[in-house]
C-alpha positions as CSV (number, residue, x, y, z in Angstrom):
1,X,4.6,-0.3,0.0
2,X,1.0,-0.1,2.1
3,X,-0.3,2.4,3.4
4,X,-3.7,1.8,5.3
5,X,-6.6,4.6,4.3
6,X,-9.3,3.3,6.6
7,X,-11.0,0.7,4.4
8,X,-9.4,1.9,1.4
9,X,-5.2,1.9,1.0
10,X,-2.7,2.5,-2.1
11,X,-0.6,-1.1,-2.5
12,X,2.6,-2.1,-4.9
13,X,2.3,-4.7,-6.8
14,X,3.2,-6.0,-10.5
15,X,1.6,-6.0,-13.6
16,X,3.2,-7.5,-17.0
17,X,6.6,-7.2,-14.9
18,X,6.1,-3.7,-14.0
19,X,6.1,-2.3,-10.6
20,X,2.9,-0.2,-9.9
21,X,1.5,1.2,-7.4
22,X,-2.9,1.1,-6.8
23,X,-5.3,3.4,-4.8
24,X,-8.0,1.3,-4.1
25,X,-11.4,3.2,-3.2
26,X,-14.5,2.2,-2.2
27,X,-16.7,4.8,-3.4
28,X,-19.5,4.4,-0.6
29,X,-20.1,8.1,0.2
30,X,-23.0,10.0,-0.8
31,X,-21.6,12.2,-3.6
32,X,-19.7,10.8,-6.4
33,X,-18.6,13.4,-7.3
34,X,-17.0,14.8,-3.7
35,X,-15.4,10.9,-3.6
36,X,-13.8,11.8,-7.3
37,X,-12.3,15.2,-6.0
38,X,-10.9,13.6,-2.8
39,X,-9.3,10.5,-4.8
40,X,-8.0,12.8,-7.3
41,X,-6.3,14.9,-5.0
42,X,-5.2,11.9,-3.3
43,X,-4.0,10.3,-6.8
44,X,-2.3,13.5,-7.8
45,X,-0.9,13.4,-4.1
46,X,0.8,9.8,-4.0
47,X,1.9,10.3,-7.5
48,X,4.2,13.0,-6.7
49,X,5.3,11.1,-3.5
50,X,5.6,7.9,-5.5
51,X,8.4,10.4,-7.7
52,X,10.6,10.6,-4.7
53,X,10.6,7.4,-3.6
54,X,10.0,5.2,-6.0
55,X,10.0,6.6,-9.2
56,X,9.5,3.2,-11.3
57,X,6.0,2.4,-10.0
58,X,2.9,3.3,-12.2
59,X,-0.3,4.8,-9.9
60,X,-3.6,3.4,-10.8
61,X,-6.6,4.8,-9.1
62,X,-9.0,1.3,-8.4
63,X,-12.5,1.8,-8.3
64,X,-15.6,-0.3,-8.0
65,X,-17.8,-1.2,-11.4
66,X,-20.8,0.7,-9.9
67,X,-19.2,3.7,-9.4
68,X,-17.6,3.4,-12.7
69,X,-20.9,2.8,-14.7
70,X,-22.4,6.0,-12.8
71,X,-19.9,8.5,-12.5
72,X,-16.6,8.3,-14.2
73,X,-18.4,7.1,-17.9
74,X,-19.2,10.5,-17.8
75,X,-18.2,13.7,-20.1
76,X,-16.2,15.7,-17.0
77,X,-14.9,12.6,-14.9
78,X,-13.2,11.2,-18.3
79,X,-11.8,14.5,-19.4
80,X,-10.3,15.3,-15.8
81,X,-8.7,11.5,-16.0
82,X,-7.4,12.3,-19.2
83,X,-6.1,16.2,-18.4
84,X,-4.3,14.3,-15.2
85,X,-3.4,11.2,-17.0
86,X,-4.9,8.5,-14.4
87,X,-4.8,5.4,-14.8
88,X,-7.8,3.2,-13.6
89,X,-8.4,-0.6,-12.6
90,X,-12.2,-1.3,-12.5
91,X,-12.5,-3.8,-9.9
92,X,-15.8,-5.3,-9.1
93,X,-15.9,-5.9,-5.4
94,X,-18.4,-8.8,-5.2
95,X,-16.1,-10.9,-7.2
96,X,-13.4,-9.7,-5.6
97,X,-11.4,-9.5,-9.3
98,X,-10.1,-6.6,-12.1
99,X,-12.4,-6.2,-14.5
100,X,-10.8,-3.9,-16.9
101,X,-7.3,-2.0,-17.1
102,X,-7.9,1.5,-18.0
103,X,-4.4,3.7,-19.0
């Protein structure tokens, strides 16, 4: 599964021998916080997609180390992650590697 989102796109892969399935954003916009809505929507979106058609892949919602330091450490980002149960990789982009696993 790859679907292309511009310079962002969701991707199947493995992890521990599980078949999951990642969002990867970029976070560049202006407003975190319009960024968040539109992943989330987006999350929620493929997640019910990901159902139907392939119903044993996890969805994880990537996102950069800066825009998890400024935004999604805070009080209403991690209470709308945990109401909608996402899952995050913190990826930082320079690197190119995970950082942290987030269920």
């Amino acid at each position: 599964m790859y679907v292309d989102i511009g310079a962002e796109k969701l991707i199947g892969a493995e992890k521990d021998g599980r078949k999951i399935a990642v969002e990867i954003k970029s976070f560049l916009g202006i407003s975190l916080s319009s960024e968040f809505q539109d992943a989330l929507g987006q999350v929620l979106f493929y997640r019910v997609a990901l159902a139907e058609t392939h119903p044993n892949r996890v969805l994880y919602l990537a996102v950069p180390i800066d825009a998890y330091e400024a935004f999604f450490k805070l009080e209403l980002p991690q209470m709308t992650l945990k109401t909608y149960e996402v899952r995050l990789i913190v990826y930082n982009e320079l690197k190119g590697e995970i950082v942290e696993w987030l269920e």
